[in-house]
N, C-alpha and C positions, 0 to 999 in steps of 0.2 A: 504494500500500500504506500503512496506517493502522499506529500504533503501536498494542499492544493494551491498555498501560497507559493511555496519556491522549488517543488518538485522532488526536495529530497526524500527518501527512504523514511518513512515513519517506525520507531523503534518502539515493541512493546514495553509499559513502564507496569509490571504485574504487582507492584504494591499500591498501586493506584487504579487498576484496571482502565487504564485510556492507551493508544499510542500518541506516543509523542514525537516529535519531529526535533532530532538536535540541533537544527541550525537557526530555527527561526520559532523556536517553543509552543510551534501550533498542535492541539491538542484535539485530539478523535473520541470520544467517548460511543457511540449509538455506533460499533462497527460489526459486525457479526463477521463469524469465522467463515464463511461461504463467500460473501464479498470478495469480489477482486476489482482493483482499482489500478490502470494503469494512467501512462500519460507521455506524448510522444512531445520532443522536441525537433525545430528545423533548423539547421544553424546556416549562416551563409558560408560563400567559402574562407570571407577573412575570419571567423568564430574556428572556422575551420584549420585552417592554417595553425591560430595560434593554438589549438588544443595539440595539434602535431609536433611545433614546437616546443611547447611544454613538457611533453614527455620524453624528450629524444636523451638517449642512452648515455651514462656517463660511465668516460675509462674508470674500469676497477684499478686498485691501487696495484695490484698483479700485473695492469696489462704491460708491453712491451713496445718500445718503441722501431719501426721497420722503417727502415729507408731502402727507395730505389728496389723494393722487391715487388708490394701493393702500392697502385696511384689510384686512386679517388673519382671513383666516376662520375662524379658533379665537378669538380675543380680542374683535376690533372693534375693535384699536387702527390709528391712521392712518399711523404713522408707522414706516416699514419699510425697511431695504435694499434693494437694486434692482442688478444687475449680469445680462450677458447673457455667454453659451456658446457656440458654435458644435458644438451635439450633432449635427448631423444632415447631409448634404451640402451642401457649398459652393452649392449652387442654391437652397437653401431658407433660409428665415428664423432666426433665432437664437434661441435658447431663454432668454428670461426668468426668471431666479431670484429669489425675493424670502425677504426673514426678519426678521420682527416683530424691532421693539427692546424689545417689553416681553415676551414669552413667548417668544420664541427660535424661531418655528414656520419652518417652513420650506418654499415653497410653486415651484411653475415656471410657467410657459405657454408653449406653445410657441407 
């Protein structure tokens, strides 16, 4: 269930028997457990953009610096961080991360 004021996630508060909404203290009493409420947002592409931003990957203290081995396929710069993941089952290969020092981009290989 969605808050209706700002959309966040309403959290049950079971000593009070209402949900409540952490970001904006809107409070639900009269909700029955069958109830389903959702709520869709449209964002444009600059909403867009900076959500992509916001999240982009930062080098772990691990990673490695490479030169002249990976270049940046947004830039063409040579010189990028380099650290590996274990995304995928222990029987398979490790997942490659890499992120430009001059543009920040941020790329994988599996």
């Amino acid at each position: 269930m969605f808050c209706p004021r700002c959309g966040t996630l309403l959290h049950l508060d079971k000593t009070k028997k209402v949900y409540r909404c952490p970001k904006c203290g809107y409070e639900a009493t009269n909700m029955s457990s069958k109830m389903i409420m959702s709520r869709a947002f449209q964002h444009s592409n600059k909403e867009k953009t900076a959500i992509v931003d916001s999240l982009q990957i930062s080098a772990p203290p691990t990673a490695t610096i490479v030169k002249g081995y990976v270049r940046c396929p947004k830039c063409g710069y040579e010189e990028v961080y380099a650290w590996q993941i274990q995304t995928r089952a222990a029987d398979e290969p490790p997942t490659t991360f890499y992120k430009c020092i001059k543009c920040g981009h941020t790329w994988r290989e599996y």
